[in-house]
FILUM-641905 format. One line per field, with one value per atom (N, C-alpha, C): residue number from 1; residue in one letter; atom name; x, y, z. Coordinates in Angstrom, 1 decimal, padded with zeros to 4 digits, always signed. Each point is the difference from the previous one (the first is absolute). Example, Ala and Ser with C-alpha at 12.3 -4.5 7.8 and 13.67 -1.06 7.14 Angstrom:
2
i (1,1,1,2,2,2)
aa (A,A,A,S,S,S)
at (N,CA,C,N,CA,C)
X (+013.2,-000.9,+000.9,-000.4,+000.9,-000.8)
Y (-005.7,+001.2,+001.2,+001.1,+001.1,+001.1)
Z (+007.8,+000.0,+000.0,-000.7,+000.0,+000.8)
//
This chain:
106
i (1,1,1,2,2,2,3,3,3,4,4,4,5,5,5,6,6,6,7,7,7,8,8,8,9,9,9,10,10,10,11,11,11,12,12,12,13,13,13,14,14,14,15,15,15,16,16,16,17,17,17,18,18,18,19,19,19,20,20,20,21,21,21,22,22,22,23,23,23,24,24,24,25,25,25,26,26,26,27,27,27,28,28,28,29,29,29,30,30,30,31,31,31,32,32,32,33,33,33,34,34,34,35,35,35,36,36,36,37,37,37,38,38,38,39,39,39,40,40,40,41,41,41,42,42,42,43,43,43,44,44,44,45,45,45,46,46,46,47,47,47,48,48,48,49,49,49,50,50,50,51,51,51,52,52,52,53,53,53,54,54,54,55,55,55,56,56,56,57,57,57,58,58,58,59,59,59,60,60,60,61,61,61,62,62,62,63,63,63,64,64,64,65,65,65,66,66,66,67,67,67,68,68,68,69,69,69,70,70,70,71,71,71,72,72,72,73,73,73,74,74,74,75,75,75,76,76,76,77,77,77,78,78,78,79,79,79,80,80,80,81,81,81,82,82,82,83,83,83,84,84,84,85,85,85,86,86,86,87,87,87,88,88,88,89,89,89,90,90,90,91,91,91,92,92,92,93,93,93,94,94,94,95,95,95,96,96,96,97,97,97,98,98,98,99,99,99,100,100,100,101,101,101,102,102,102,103,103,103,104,104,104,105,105,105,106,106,106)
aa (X,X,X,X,X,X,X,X,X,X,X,X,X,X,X,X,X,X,X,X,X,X,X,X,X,X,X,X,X,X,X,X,X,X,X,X,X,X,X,X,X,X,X,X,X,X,X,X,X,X,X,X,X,X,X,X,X,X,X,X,X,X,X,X,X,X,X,X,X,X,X,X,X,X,X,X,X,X,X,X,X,X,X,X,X,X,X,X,X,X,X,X,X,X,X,X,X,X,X,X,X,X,X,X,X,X,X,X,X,X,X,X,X,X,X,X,X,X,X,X,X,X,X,X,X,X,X,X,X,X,X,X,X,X,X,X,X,X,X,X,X,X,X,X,X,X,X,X,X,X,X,X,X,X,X,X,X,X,X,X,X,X,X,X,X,X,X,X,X,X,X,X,X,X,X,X,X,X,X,X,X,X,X,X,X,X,X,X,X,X,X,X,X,X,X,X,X,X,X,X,X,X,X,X,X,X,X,X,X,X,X,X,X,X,X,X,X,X,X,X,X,X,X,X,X,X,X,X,X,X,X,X,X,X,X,X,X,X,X,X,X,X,X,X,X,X,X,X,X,X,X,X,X,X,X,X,X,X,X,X,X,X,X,X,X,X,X,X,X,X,X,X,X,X,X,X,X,X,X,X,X,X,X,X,X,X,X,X,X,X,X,X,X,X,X,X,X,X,X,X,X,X,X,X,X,X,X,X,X,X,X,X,X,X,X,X,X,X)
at (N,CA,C,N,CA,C,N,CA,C,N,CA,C,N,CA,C,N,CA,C,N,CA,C,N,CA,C,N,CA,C,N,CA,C,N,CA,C,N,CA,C,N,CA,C,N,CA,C,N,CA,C,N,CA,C,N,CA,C,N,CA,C,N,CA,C,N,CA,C,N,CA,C,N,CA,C,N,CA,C,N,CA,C,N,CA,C,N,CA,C,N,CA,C,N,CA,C,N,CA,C,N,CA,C,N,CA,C,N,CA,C,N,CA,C,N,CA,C,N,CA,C,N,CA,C,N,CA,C,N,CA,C,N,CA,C,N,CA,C,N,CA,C,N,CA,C,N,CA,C,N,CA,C,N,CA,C,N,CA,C,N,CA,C,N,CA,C,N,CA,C,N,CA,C,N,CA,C,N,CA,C,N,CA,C,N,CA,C,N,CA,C,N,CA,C,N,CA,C,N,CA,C,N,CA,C,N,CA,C,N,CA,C,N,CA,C,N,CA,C,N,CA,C,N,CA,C,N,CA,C,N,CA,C,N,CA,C,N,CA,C,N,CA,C,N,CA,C,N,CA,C,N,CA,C,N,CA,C,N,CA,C,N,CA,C,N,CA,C,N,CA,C,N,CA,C,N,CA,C,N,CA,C,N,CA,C,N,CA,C,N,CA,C,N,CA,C,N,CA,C,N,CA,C,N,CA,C,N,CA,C,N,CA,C,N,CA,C,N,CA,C,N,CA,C,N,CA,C,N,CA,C,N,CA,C,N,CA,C,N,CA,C,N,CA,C,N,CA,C,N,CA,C,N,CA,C,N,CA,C,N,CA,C,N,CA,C,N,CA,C)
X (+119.1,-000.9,-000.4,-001.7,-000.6,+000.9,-000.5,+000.3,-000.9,+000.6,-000.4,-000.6,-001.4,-000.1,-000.7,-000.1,+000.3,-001.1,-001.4,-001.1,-000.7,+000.2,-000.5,-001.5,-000.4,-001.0,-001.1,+000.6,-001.0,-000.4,+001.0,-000.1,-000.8,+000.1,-000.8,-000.8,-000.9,-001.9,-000.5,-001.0,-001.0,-000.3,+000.5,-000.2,+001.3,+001.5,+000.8,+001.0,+000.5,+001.0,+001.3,+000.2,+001.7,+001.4,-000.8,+001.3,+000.0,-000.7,-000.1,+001.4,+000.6,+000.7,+001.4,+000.2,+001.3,+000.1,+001.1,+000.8,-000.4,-000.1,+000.2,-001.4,-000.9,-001.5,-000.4,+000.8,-000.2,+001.6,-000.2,+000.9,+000.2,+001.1,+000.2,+000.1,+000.0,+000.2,-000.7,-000.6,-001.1,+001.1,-001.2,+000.7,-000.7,+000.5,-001.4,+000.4,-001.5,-000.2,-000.2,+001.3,+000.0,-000.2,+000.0,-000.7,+000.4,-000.8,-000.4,+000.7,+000.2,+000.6,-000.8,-000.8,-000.5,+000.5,+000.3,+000.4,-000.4,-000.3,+000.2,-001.4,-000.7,-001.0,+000.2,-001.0,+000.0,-000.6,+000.0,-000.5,-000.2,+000.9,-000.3,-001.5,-000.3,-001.0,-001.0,+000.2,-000.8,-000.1,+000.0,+000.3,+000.2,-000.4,-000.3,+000.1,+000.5,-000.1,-000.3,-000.5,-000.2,+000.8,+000.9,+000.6,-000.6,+000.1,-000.4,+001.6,-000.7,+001.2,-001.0,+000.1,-001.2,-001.3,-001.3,-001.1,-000.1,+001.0,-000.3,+000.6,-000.8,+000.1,+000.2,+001.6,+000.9,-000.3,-000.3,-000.7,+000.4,-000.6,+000.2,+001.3,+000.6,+001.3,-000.1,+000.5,-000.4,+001.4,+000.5,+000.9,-000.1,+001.8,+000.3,+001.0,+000.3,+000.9,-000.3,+000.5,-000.2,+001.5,+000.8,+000.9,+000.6,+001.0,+000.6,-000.3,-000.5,-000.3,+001.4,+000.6,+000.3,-000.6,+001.7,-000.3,-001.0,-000.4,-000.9,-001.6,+000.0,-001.3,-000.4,+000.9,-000.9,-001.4,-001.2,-000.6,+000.1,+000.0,+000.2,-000.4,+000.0,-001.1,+000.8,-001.0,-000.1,+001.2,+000.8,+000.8,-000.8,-001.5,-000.6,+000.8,-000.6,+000.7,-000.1,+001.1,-000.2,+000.7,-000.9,-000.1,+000.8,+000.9,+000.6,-000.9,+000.1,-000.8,-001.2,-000.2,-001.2,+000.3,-000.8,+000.1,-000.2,+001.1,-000.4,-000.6,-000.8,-001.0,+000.1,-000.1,-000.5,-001.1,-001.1,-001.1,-000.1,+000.0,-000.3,-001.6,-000.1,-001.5,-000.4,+001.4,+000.0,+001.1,+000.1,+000.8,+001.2,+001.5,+000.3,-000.1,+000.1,-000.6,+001.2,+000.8,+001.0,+001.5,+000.6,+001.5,-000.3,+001.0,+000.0,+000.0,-001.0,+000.1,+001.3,+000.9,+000.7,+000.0,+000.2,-000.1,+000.7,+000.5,+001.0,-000.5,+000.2,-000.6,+001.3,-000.7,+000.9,+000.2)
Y (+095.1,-000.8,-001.2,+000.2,-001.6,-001.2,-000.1,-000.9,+000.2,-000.3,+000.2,-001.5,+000.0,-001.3,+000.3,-000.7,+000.1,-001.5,+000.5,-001.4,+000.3,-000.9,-000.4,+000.4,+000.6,+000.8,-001.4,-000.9,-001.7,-000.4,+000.3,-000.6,+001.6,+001.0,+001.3,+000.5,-001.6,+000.5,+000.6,+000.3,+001.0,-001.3,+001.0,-001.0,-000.9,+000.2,-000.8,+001.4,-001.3,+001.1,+000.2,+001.0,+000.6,-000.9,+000.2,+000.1,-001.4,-001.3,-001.1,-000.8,-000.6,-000.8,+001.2,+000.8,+001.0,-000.1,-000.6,+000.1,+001.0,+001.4,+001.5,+000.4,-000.9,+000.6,-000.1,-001.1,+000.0,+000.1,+000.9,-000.1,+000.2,-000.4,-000.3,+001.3,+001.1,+001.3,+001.3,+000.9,+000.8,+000.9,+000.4,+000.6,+001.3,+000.6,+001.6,-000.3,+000.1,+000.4,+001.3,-000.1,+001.7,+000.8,-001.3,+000.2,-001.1,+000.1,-001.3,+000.7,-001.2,+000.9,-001.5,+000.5,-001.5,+000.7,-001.1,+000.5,-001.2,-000.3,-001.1,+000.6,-001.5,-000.2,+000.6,+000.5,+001.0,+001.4,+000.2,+001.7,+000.4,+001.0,+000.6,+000.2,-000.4,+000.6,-001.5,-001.0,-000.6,-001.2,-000.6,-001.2,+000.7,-000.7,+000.5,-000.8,-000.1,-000.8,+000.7,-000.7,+000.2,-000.3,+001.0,-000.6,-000.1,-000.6,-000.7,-000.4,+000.5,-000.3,-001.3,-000.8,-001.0,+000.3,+000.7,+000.0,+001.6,+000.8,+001.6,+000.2,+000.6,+000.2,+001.7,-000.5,+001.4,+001.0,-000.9,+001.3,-000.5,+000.0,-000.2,+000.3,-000.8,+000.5,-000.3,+001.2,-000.5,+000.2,-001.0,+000.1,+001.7,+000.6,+001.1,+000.6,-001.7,+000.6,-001.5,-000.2,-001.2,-001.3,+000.8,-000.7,-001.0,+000.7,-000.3,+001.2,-000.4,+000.9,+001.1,+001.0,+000.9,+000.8,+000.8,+001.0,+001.2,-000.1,+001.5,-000.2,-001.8,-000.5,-000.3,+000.2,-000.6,+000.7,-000.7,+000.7,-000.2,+001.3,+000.1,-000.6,-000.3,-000.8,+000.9,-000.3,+000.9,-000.6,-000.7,-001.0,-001.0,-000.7,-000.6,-001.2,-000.1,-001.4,-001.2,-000.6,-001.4,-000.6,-000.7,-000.6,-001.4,-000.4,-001.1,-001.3,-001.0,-000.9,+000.6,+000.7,+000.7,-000.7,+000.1,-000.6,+000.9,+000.5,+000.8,-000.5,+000.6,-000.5,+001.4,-001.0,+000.7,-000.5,+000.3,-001.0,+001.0,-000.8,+000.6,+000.2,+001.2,+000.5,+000.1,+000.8,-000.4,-001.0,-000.8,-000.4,+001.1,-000.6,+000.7,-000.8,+001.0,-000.7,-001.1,+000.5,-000.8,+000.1,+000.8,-000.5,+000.0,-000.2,-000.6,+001.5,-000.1,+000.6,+000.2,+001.3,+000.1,+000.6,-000.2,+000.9,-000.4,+001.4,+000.2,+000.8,-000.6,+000.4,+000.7,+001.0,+000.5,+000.4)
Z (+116.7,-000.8,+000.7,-000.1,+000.3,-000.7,-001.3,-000.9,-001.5,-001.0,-001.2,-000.3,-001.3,-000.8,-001.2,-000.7,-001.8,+000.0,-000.4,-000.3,-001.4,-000.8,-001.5,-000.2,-001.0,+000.1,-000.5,-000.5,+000.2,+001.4,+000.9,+001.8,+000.7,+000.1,+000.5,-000.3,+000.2,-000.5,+001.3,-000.3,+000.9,+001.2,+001.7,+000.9,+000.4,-000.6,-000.2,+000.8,+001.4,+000.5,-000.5,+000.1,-001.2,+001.3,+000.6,+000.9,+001.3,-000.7,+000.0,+000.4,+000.5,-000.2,+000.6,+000.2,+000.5,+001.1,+000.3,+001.4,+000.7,-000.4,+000.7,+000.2,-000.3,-000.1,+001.7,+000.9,+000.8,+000.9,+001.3,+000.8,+001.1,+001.2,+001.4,+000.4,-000.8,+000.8,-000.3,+000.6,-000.6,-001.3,-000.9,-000.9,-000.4,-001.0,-000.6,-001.3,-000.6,-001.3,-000.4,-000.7,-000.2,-001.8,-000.7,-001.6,-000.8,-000.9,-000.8,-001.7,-000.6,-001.7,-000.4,-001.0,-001.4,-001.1,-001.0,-001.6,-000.1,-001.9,-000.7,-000.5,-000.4,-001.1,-001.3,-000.3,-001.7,+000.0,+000.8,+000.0,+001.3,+000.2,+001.5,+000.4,+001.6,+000.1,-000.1,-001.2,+000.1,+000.7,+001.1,+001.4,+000.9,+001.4,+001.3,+001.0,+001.1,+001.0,+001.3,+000.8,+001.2,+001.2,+000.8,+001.1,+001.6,+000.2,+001.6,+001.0,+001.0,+001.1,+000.9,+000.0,+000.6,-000.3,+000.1,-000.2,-000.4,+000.3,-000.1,-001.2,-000.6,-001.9,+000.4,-000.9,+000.5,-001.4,-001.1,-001.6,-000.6,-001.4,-001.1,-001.0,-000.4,-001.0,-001.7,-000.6,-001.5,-000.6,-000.9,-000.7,-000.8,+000.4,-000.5,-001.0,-000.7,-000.9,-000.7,-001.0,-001.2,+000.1,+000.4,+000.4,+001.4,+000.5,+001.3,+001.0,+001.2,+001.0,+000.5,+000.0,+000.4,+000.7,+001.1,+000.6,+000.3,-001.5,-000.4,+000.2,-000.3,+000.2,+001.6,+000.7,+001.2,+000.8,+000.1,+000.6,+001.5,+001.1,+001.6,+000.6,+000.8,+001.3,+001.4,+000.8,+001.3,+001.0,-000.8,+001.2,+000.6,-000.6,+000.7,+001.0,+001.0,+001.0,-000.6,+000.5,-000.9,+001.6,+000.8,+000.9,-000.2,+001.1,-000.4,-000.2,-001.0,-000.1,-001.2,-000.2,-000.8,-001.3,-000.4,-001.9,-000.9,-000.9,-001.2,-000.9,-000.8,-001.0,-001.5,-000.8,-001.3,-000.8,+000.2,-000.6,-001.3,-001.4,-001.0,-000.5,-000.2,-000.3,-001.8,-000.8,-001.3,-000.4,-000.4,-000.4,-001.3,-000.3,-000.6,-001.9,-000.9,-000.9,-001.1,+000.1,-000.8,+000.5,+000.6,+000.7,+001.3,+000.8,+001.5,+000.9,+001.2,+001.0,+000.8,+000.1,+001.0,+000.9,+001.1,+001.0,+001.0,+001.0,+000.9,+001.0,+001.4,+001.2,+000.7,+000.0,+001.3,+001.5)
//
């Protein structure tokens, strides 16, 4: 696991990075992104964010369950490269509408 974070659906307006302020967003050693899990808001399906490894927008993620992100929810990624020093990014596109965005990188 990357690292997990948990943002208040008042602070994860549209444009607003998820993954702001985390130690693990950046690091001294290359790494792979190998899948992403969102849960929270109020209805699956409805909030979305965008991930970026520095300027390459690796796709879009939509919350997949109403609650807490689990195993069952993760969606894949290719193992993308995560170059040392690179910056992860979650730029939010919908915001979520009334509980908090979670999500866990893997």
């Amino acid at each position: 696991m990357i690292g997990e974070v948990s943002v208040a659906s008042a602070t994860a307006i549209a444009g607003y990075d998820i993954f702001r302020d985390q130690t693990w967003r950046v690091s001294s050693k290359p790494r792979r992104l190998y899948g992403i899990d969102a849960a929270g808001s109020t209805a699956t399906g409805d909030c979305s964010f965008n991930v970026f490894i520095d300027q390459y927008d690796v796709g879009s993620i939509y919350n997949l369950a109403a609650v807490w992100p689990t195993k069952d929810h993760v969606v894949p990624c290719k193992g993308n490269a995560i170059p040392a020093g690179a910056t992860l990014a979650g730029i939010m596109v919908t915001a979520p509408t009334a509980n908090p965005i979670n999500v866990i990188v893997y």
